[in-house]
C-alpha positions as CSV (number, residue, x, y, z in Angstrom):
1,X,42.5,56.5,-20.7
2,X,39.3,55.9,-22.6
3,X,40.8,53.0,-23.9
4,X,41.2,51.6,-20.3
5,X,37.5,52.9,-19.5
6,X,36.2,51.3,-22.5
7,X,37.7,47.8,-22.3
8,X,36.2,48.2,-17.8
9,X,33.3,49.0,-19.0
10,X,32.8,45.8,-21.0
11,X,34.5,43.7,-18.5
12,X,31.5,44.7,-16.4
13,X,29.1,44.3,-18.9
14,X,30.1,40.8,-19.8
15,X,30.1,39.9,-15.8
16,X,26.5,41.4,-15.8
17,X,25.2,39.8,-18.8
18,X,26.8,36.3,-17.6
19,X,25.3,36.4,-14.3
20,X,21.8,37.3,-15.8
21,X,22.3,34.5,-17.8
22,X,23.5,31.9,-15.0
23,X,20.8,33.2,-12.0
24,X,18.1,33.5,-15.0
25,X,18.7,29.6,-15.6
26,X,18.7,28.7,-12.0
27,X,16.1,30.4,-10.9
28,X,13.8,28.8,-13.8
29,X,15.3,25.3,-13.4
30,X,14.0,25.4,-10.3
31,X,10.4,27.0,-10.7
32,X,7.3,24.9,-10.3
33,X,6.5,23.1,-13.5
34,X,3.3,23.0,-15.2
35,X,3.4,19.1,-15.1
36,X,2.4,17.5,-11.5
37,X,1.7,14.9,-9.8
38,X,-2.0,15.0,-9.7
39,X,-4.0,15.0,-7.8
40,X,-1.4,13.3,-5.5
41,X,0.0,9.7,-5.2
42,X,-3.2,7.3,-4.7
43,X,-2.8,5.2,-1.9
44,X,-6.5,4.7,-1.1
45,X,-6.5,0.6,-2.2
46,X,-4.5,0.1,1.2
47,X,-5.9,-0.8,4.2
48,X,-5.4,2.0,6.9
49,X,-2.2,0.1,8.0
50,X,0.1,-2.0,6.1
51,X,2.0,-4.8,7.6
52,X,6.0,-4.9,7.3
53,X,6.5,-7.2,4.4
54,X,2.9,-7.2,2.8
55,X,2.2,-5.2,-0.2
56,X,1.3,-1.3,-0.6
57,X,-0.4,-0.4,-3.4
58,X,0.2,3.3,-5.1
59,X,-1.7,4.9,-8.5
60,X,0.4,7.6,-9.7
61,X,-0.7,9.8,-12.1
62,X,1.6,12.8,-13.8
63,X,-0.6,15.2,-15.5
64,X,1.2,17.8,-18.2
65,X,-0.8,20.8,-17.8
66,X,2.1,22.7,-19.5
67,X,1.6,24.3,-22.7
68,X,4.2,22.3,-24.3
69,X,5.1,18.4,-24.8
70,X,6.9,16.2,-22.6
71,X,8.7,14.7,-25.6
72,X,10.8,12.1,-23.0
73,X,9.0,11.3,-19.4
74,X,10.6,8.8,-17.1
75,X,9.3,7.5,-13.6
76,X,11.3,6.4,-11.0
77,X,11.2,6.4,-7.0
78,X,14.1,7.6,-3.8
79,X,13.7,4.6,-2.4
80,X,17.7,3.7,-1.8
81,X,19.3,1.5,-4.3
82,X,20.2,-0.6,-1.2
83,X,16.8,-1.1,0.6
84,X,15.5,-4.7,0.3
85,X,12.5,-3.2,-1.1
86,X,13.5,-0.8,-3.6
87,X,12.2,-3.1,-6.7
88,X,8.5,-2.9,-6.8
89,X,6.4,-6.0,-6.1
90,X,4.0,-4.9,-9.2
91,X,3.8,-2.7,-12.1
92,X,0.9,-2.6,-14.0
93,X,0.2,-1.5,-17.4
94,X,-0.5,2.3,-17.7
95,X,-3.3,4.0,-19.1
96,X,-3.3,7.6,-20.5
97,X,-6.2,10.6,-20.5
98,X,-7.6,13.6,-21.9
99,X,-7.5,16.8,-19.3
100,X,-10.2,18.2,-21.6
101,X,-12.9,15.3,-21.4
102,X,-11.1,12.8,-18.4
103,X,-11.7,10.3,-21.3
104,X,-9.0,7.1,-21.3
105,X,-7.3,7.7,-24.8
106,X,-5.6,4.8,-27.2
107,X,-2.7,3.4,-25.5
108,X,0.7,5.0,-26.2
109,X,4.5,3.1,-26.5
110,X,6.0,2.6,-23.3
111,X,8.7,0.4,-21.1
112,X,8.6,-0.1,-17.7
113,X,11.3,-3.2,-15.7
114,X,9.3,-5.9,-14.5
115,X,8.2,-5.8,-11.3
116,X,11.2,-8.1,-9.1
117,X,13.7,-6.4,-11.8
118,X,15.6,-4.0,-9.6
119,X,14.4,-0.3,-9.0
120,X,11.1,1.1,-10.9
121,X,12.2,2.4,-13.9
122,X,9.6,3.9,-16.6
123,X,9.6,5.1,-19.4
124,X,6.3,6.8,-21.2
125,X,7.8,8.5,-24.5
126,X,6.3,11.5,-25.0
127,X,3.5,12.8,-23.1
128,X,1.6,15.9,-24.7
129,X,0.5,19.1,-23.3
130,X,-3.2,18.5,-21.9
131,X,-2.3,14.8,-21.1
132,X,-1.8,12.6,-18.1
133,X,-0.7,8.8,-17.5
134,X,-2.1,6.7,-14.5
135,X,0.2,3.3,-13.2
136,X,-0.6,1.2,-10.2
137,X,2.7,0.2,-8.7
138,X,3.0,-1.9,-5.8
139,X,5.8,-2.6,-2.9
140,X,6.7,-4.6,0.4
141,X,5.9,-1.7,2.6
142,X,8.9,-1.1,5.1
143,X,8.9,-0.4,9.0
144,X,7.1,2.5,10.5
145,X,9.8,5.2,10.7
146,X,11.8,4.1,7.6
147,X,12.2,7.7,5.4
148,X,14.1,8.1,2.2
149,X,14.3,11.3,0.5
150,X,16.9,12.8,-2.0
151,X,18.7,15.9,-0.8
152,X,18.0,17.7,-4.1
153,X,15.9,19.2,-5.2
154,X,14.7,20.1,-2.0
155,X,11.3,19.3,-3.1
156,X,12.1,16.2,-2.5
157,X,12.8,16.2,1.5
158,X,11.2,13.9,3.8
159,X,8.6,14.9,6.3
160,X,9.5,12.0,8.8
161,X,6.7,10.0,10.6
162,X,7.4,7.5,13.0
163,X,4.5,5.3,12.1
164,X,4.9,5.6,8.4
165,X,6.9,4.9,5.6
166,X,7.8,7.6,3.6
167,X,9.6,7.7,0.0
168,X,9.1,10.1,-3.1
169,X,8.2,8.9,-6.5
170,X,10.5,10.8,-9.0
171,X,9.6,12.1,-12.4
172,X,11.6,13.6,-15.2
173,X,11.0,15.2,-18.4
174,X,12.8,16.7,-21.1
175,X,11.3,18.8,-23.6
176,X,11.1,22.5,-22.7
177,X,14.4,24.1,-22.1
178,X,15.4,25.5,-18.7
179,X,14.7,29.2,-19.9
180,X,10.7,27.9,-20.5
181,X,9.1,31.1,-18.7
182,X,5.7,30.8,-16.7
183,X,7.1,28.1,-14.8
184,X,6.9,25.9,-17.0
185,X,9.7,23.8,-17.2
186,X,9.9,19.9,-18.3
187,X,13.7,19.6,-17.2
188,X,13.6,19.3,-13.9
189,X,13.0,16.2,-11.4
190,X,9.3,16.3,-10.0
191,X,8.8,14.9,-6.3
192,X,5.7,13.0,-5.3
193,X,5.9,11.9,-1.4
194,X,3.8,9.6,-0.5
195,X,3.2,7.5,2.9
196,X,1.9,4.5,4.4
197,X,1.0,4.0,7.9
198,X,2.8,0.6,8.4
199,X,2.8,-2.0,11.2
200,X,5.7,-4.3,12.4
201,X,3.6,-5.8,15.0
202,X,3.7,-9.6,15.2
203,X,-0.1,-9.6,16.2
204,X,-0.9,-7.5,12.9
205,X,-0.6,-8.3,8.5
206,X,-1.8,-8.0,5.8
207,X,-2.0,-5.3,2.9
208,X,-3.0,-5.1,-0.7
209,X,-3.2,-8.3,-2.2
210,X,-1.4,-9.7,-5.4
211,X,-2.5,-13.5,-4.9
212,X,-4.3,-15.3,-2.8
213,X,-1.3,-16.5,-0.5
214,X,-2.6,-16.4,3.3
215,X,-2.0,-13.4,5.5
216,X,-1.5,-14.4,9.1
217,X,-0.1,-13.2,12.5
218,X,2.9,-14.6,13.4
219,X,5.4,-15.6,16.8
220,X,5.7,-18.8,19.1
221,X,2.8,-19.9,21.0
222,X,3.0,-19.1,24.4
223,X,1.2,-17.3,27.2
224,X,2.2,-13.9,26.3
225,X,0.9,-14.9,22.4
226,X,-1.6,-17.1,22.7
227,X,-3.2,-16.9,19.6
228,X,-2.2,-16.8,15.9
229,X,-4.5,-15.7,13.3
230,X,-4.6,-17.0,8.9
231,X,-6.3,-15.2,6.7
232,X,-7.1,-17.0,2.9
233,X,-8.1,-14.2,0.7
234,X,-10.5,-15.0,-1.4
235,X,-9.3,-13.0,-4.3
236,X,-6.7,-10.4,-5.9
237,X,-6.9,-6.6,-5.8
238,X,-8.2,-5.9,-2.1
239,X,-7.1,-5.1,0.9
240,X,-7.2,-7.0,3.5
241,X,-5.9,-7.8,7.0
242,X,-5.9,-9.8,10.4
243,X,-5.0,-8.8,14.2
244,X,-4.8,-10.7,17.4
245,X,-4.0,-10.2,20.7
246,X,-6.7,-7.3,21.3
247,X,-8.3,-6.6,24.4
248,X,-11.4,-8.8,25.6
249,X,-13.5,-6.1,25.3
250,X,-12.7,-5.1,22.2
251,X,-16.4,-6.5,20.1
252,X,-19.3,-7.1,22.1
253,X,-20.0,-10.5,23.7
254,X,-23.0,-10.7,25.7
255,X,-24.8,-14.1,24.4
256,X,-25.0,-17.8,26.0
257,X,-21.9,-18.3,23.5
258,X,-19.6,-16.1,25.1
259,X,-19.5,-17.3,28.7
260,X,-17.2,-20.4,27.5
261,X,-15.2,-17.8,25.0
262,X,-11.0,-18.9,24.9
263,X,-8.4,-17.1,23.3
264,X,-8.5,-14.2,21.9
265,X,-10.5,-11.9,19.5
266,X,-9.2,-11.8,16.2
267,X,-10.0,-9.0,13.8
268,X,-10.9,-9.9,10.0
269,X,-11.1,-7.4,7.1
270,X,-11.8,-8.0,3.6
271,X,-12.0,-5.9,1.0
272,X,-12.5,-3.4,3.8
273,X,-14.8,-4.9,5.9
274,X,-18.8,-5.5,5.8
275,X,-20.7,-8.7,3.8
276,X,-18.1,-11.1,1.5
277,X,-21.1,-13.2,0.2
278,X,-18.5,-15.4,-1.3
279,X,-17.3,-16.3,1.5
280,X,-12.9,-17.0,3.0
281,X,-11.2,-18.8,4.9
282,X,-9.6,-18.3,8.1
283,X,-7.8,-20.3,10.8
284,X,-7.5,-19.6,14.5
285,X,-4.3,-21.8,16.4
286,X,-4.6,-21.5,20.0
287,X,-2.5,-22.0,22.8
288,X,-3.6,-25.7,24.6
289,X,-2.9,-25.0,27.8
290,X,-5.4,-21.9,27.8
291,X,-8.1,-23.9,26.7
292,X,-10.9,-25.4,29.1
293,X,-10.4,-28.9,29.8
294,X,-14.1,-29.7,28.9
295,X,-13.8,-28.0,25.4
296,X,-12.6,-30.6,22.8
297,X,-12.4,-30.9,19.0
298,X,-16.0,-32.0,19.0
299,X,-17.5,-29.1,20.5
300,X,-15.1,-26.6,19.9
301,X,-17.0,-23.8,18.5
302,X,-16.4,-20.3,16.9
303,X,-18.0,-17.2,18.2
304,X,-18.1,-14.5,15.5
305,X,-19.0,-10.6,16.0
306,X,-19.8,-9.3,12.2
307,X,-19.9,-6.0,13.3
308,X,-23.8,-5.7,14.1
309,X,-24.7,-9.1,16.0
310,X,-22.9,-12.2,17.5
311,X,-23.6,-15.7,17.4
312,X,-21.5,-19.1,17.5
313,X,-21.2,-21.0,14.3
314,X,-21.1,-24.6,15.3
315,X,-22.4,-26.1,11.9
316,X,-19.6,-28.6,10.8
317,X,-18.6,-28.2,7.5
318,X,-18.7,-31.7,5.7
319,X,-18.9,-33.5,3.0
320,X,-22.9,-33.1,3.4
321,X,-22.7,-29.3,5.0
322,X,-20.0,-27.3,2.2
323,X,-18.4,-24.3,3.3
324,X,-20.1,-21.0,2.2
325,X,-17.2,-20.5,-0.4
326,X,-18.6,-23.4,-2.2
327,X,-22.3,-22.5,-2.0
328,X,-23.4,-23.7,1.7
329,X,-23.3,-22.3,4.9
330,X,-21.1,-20.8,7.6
331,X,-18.9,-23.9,9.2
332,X,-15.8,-24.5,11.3
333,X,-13.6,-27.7,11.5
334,X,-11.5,-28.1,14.7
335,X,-8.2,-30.4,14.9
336,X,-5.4,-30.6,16.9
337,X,-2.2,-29.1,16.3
338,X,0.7,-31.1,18.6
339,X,-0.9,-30.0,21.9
340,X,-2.4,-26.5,20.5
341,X,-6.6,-26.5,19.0
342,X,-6.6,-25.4,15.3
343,X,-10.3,-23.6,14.8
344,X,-11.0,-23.6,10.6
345,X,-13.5,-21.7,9.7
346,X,-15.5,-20.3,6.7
347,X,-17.3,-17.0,6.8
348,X,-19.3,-14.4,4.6
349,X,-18.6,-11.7,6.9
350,X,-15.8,-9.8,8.0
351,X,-16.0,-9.0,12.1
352,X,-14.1,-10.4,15.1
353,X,-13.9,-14.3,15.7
354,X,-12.6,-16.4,18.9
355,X,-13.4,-19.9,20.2
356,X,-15.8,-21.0,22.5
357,X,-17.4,-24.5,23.1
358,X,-20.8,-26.1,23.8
């Protein structure tokens, strides 16, 4: 009998002791680390709204405020294996701080694939306790409603948004062991949603730019598009954006110019808006059969709205009169395009532009 009791009373022991052991793991595994995305994922170089296809910009940081090292740290995203934009567009070259001074330290050994390489995969090495590491990584932003998310942890879930696209960058990190106390631990995945209010509007592009390939509006000519819209950026690392098809109303037109005004407004941004003293490029095509029998490519003129005032540029730009990108002044070329008016035009300021003539 006390044989029986004794051997029971070990049995439940062992049961005890092995469930302390299994919901003790769990539960730590799953506490909130002392690493983080921090402050969040940067997505501040965008402008407000991303077109479908242009680029989205994101600085992640992962900060180890933990009192131990990250002695392996990988970086990757949830954005499905089988999205057409799951390999980043861009990956720069990292940078590492100090916590204690914010101070960019030396450079530390890292891998990362090449942006166009399939899925972002990074690795960092080690990452000590009291440091963080800061990558811009860039992507074709997708539709408005498109949501990835992994189902665990549930960290990770997706707070949908039908005008955004939504994804997670993931982190890992193995260092501490899954009994770390204080939570603390390095060996679980870390979830950093992020989201972009994107635009698959034919009348709207743009996003942060890579090169200097043209941004422009896009669809048929016709009465129900009557305008489309190039913008030339005049430089890397900005945002910038066109739009057409806005209301009449939508800058203020109230001089001499604007009693001939055709087409429609278009809305320029660079670099966010306000004075580009170097001056860029855009191109306005307009529907022919909108436009005024008397206006031709002679005195085809462009009225422009900079945000505080409006006047009409009508200076030609010339092999005596240069464009302001090459030192001279505002100017506009017109030509024909088939039966549609092509309105060139360089400008210093961002704003609303649409044709008029003289």
């Amino acid at each position: 009998m006390t044989g029986n009791l004794s051997r029971r009373l070990a049995t439940v022991a062992t049961a005890a002791l092995l469930g302390t052991l299994l919901f003790g793991t769990g539960t730590a595994s799953a506490s909130t680390p002392g690493w983080q995305f921090s402050p969040a994922i940067d997505t501040s170089l965008n402008p407000a709204i991303v077109g479908t296809g242009y680029n989205a910009a994101f600085v992640v940081t992962i900060d180890n405020q933990g009192s131990s090292n990250i002695s392996a740290l990988y970086l990757s995203t949830d954005i499905p294996k089988t999205a057409s934009n799951v390999s980043p567009t861009f990956v720069g070259v990292p940078t590492w701080y100090s916590d204690a001074t914010g101070n960019q330290i030396a450079s530390l050994p890292y891998t990362c694939h090449a942006a166009g390489d399939g899925p972002l995969n990074c690795s960092f090495g080690s990452l000590a306790s009291g440091l963080r590491v800061k990558i811009l990584v860039a992507f074709a932003a997708a539709a408005p409603g498109t949501n990835s998310g992994l189902t665990t942890p549930a960290s990770c879930a997706v707070l949908a948004d039908t005008s955004a696209w939504t994804f997670h960058f993931t982190a890992f990190g193995n260092g501490n062991t899954p009994t770390d106390k204080g939570g603390k631990s390095h060996g679980d995945t870390l979830c950093g949603q992020t989201s972009v209010t994107t635009s698959s509007d034919q009348n709207y592009a743009g996003g942060y730019t890579l090169d200097t390939s043209a941004i422009a509006t896009t669809g048929a000519l016709n009465t129900s598009n009557k305008q489309t819209t190039t913008l030339f950026p005049p430089s890397t690392a900005i945002a910038a954006t066109v739009e057409d098809g806005l209301a009449d109303n939508t800058f203020s037109c109230l001089i001499a110019g604007c009693d001939h005004r055709f087409g429609e407004w278009s809305r320029l941004s660079v670099n966010n808006g306000g004075l580009y003293p170097a001056g860029f490029k855009i191109q306005l095509l307009v529907l022919g059969s909108i436009v005024p029998g008397p206006a031709k490519t002679t005195n085809i003129n462009l009225i422009h709205n900079d945000g505080t005032n409006t006047y009409v540029i009508s200076q030609r730009c010339d092999a005596t009169t240069l464009p302001v990108v090459s030192g001279g002044a505002e100017c506009v070329i017109v030509t024909k395009v088939g039966n549609n008016f092509l309105i060139t035009a360089w400008l210093n300021h961002n704003g609303g532009g649409r044709g008029t003539y003289s």
